[in-house]
N, C-alpha and C positions, 0 to 999 in steps of 0.2 A: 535437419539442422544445417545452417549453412558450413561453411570448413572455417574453423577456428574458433565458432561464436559460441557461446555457452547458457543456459536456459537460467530465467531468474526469476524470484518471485519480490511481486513488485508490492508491498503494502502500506497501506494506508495509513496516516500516524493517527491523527485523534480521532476517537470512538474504538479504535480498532488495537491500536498498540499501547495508547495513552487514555485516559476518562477524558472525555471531551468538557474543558472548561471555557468554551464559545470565548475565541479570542485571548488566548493565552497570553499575559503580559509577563509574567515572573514565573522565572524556569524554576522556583522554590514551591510551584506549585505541581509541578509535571508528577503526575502519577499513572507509574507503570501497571499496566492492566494486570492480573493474574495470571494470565497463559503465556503474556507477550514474552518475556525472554526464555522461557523454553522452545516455547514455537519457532523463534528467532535459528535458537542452538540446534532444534530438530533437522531445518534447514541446511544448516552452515556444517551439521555431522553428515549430508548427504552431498558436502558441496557443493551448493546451490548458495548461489549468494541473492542477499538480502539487500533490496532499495527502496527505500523511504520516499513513496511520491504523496505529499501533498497540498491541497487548497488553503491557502491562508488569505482571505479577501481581508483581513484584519489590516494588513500592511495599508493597502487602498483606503481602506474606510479611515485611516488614523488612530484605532486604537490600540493597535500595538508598533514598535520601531523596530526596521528591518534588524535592529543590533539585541532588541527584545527576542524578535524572533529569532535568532541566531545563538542567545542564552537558551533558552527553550532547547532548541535542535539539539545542543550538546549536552544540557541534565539528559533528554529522551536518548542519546547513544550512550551515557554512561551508564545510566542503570539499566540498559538494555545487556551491553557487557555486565555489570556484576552480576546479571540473573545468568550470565551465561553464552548470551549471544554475541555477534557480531553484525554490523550492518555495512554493507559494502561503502552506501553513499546515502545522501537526498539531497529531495529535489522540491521548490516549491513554485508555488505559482501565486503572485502578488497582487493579483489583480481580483477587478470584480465580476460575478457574474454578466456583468452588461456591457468586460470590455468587448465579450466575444474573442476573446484571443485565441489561441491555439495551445497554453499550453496549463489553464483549466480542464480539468477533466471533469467531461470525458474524452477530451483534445487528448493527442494523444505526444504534443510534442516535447515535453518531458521526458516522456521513455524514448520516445526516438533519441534524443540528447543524451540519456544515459546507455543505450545502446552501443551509440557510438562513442563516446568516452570510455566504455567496458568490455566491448568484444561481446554484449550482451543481443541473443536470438528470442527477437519478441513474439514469434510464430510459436517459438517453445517454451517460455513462460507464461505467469502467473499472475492474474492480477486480484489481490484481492483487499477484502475493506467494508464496511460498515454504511455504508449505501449503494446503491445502485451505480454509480457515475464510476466507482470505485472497481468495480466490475466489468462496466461496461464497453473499455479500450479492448479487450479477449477477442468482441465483435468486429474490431478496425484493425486488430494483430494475426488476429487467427491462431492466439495463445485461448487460455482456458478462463472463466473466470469464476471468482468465489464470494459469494456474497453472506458474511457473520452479521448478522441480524443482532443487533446491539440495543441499548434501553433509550437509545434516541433514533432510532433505525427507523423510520415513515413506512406505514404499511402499505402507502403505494409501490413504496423503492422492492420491498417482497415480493410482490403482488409481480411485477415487472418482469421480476428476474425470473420468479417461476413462470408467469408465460413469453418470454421471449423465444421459444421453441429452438433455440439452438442446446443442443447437446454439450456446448461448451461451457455454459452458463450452469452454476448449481448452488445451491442454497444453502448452508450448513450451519449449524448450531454451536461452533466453537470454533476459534483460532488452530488450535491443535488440529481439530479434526479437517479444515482446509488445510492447511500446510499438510498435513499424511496425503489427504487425496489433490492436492495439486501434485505431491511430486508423484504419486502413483500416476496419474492422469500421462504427466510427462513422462513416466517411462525413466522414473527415476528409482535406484534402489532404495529401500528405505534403510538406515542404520539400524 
């Protein structure tokens, strides 16, 4: 780890923290998954903080308004806190798959951005989330990645992660149980 920077884990918000309602327009809809604020608080009791990267091409497309998604953003930290947790930040990406930008993931310039706003060391975090693209940044960071196979989760995005033959890359059947084995992976204590 470089001097000063500290390891984070980077998750995913809808399918993974939130039910995925494709194109979220009213935060009176956000519902918090069953693991997510524990998994959150499992984190935040090993000191590891907690960053919200993700894809919302909704903005692009028109059917939701940057200030929609900004209601959203803040029901997803609030009941993320009453369960327990806390989230350092997030971060999203506006765009469409076709602008090609950089900070779609599996772009990785998002986390670079929160990196550098954090003191956070992306070599020794975590990325994880309910598709493959979600996972995928571990390959471009040389952090770990964690793929929770969700009720919308594409059986190619599976299929992927387990043969990508990196050792980084791992497949797991719950929130909770990537959060334990990313901070194990990191060399973190567990509480």
């Amino acid at each position: 780890m470089s001097e000063g920077l500290r390891p984070a884990l980077f998750i995913d918000r809808d399918g993974t923290l939130i039910a995925d309602a494709h194109y979220l327009a009213d935060a009176s809809r956000v519902v918090l998954l069953p693991e997510a604020g524990r998994a959150v608080a499992l984190a935040n009791a090993a000191n590891v903080p907690v960053v919200i990267v993700t894809n919302q091409s909704g903005i692009a497309r028109g059917l939701i308004t940057p200030e929609q998604y900004h209601a959203t953003r803040a029901r997803t930290e609030q009941l993320i806190a009453k369960a327990g947790g806390t989230v350092l930040d997030t971060y999203h990406c506006p765009h469409l798959p076709s602008d090609a930008c950089r900070c779609r993931k599996p772009g990785t310039a998002l986390y670079e951005r929160a990196a550098t706003e954090h003191r956070l060391d992306l070599a020794t975090s975590a990325y994880i989330g309910d598709r493959w693209r979600d996972a995928q940044p571990a390959l471009a960071t040389g952090g770990v990645g964690m793929l929770v196979p969700g009720i919308e989760s594409p059986a190619d995005d599976v299929e992927m992660a387990r043969s990508s033959a990196s050792p980084r890359i791992h497949v797991v059947e719950s929130l909770i149980s990537a959060v334990q084995l990313a901070l194990q992976t990191l060399g973190v204590a567990l509480p």
